[in-house]
LUMLOVO-804155 format. One record per atom (N, C-alpha, C): atom name; residue number from 1; x, y, z. Coordinates in Angstrom, 1 decimal. Atoms other than C-alpha are relative to their C-alpha. Layout:
 miti vexdren     xx     yy     zz
   CA     NUM      X      Y      Z
...
END
This chain:
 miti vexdren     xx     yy     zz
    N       1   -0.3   -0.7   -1.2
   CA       1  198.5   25.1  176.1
    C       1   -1.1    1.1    0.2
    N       2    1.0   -1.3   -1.0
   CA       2  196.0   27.5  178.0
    C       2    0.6    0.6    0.8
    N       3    0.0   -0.6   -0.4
   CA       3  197.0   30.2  179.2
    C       3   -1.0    0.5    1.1
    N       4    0.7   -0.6   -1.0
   CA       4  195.4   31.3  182.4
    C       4    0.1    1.2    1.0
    N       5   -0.1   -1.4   -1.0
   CA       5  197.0   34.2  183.8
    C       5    1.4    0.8   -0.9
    N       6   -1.3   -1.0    0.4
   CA       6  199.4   37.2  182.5
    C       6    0.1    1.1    0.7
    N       7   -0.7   -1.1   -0.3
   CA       7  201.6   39.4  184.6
    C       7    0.9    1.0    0.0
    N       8   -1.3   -1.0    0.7
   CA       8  203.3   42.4  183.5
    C       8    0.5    1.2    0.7
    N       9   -0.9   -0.4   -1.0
   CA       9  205.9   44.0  185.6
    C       9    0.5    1.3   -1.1
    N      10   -0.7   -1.1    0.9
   CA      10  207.1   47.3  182.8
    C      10    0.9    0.5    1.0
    N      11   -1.2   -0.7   -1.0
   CA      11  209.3   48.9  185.8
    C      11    1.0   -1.3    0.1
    N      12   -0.9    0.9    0.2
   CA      12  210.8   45.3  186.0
    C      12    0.7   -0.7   -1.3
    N      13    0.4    0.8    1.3
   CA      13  210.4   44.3  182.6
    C      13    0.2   -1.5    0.2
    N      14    0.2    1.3    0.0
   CA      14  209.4   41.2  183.2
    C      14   -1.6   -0.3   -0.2
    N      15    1.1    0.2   -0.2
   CA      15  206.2   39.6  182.6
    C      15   -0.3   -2.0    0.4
    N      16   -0.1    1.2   -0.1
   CA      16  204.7   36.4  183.9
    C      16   -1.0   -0.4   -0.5
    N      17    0.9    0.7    0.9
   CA      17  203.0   33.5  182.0
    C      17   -0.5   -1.2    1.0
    N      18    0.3    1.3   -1.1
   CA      18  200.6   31.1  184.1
    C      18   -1.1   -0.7   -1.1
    N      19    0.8    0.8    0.7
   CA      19  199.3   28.2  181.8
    C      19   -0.1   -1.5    0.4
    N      20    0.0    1.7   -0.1
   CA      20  198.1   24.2  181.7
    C      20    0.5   -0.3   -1.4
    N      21   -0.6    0.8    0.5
   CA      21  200.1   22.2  180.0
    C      21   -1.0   -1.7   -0.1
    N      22   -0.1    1.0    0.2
   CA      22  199.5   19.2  178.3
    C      22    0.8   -0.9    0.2
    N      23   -1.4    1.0    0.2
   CA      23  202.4   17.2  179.4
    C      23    0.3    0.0    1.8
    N      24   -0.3    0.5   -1.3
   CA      24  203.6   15.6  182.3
    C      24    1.1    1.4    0.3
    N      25   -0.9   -0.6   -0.4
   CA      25  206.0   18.0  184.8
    C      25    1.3   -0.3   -0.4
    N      26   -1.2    0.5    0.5
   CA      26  209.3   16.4  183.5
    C      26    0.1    0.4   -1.4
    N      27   -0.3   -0.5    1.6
   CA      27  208.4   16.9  179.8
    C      27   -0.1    1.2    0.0
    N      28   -0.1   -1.7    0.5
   CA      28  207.4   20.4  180.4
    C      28    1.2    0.6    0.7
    N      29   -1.4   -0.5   -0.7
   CA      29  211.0   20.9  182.2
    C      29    0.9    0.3   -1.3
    N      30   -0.7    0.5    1.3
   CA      30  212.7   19.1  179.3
    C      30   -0.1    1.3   -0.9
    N      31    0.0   -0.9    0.9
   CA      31  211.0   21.8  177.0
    C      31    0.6    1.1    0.6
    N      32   -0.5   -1.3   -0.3
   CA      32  212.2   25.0  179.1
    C      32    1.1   -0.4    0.4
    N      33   -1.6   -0.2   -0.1
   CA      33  215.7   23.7  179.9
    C      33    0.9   -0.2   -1.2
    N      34   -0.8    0.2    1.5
   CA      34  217.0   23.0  176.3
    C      34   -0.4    0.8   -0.8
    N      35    0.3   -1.0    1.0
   CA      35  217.0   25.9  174.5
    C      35   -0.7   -0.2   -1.3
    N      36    0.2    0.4    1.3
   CA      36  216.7   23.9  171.0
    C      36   -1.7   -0.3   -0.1
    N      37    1.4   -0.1    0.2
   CA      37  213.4   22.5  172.3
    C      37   -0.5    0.8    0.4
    N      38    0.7   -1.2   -0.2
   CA      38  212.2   25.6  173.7
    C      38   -0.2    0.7   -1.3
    N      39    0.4   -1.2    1.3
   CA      39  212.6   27.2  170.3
    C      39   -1.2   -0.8   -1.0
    N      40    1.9    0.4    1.1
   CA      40  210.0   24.4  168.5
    C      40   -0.6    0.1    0.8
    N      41    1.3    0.3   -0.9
   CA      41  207.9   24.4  170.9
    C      41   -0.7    1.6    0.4
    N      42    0.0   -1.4   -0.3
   CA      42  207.9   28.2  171.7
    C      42   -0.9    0.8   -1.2
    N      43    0.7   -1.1    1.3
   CA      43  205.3   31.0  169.4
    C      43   -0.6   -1.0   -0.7
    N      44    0.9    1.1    0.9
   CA      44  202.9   29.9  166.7
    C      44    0.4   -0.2   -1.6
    N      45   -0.5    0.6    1.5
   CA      45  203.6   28.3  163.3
    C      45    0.4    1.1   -0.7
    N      46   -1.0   -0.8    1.1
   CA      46  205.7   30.3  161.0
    C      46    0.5    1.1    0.2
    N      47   -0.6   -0.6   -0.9
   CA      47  206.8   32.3  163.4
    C      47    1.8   -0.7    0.5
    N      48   -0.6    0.5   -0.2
   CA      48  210.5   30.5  163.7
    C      48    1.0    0.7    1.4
    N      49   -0.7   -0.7   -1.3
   CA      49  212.1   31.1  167.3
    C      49    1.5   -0.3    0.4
    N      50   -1.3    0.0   -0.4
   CA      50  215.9   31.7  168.6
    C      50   -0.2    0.2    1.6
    N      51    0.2   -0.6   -1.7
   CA      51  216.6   31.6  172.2
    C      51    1.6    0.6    0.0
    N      52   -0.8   -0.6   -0.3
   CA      52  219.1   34.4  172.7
    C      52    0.8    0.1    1.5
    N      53   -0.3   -0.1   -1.1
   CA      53  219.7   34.1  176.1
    C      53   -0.9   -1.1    0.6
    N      54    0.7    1.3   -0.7
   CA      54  218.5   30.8  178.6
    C      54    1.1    0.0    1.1
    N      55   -0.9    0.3   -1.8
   CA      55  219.7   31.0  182.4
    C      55   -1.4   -0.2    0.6
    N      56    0.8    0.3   -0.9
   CA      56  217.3   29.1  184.3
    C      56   -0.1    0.1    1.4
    N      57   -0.5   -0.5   -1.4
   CA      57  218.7   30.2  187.7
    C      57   -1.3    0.4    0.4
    N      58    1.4   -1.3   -0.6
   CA      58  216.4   32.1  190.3
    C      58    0.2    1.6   -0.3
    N      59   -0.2   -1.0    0.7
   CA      59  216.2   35.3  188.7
    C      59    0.5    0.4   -1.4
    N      60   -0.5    0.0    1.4
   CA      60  217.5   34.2  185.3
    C      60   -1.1    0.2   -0.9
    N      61    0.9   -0.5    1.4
   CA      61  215.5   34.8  182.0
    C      61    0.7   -1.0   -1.1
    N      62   -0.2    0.2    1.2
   CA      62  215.2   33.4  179.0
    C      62   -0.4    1.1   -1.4
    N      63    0.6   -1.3    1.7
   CA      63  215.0   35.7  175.3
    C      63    0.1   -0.6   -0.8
    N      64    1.0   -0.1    1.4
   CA      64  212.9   34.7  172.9
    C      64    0.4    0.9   -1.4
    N      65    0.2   -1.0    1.1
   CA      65  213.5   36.0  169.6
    C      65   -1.0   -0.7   -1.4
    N      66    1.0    0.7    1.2
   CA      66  210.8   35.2  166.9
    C      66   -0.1    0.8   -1.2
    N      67    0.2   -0.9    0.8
   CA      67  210.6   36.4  163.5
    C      67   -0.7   -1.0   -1.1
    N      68    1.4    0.5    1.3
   CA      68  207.8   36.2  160.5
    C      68    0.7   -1.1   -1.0
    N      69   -0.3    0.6    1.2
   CA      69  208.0   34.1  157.5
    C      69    0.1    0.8   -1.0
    N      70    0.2   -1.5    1.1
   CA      70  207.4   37.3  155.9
    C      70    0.6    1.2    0.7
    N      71   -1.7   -1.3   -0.4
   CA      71  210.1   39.6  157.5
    C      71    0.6   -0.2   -0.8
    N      72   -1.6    0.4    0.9
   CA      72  212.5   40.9  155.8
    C      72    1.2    0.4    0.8
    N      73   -0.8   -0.3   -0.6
   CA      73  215.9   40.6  156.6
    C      73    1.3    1.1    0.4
END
């Protein structure tokens, strides 16, 4: 994935992510509507990710939560 553009809204807190995908438009759906595969697919290796929150609506959000291999709990 390449990233190509980052917008960050702090009064909204939101930020936006503009990247190319390797994958057809369907599979990159697949990954952001199922939370399960959003979380492998989501952050970099040993980084293990939870999705706390996934409403794909207009205006919904998804939360991310990631934590080290080397956190402690």
């Amino acid at each position: 994935m390449s990233v190509t553009s980052v917008e960050k809204d702090p009064e909204a807190l939101t930020m936006t992510v503009t990247a190319d995908l390797d994958a057809t438009v369907e599979r990159a759906w697949q990954l952001w509507a199922d939370p399960r595969q959003f979380e492998q697919w989501w952050g970099p290796p040993g980084y293990p990710t939870t999705v706390v929150d996934h409403d794909l609506r207009a205006g919904g959000r998804i939360t991310p939560a990631a934590t080290s291999a080397l956190s402690s709990a």
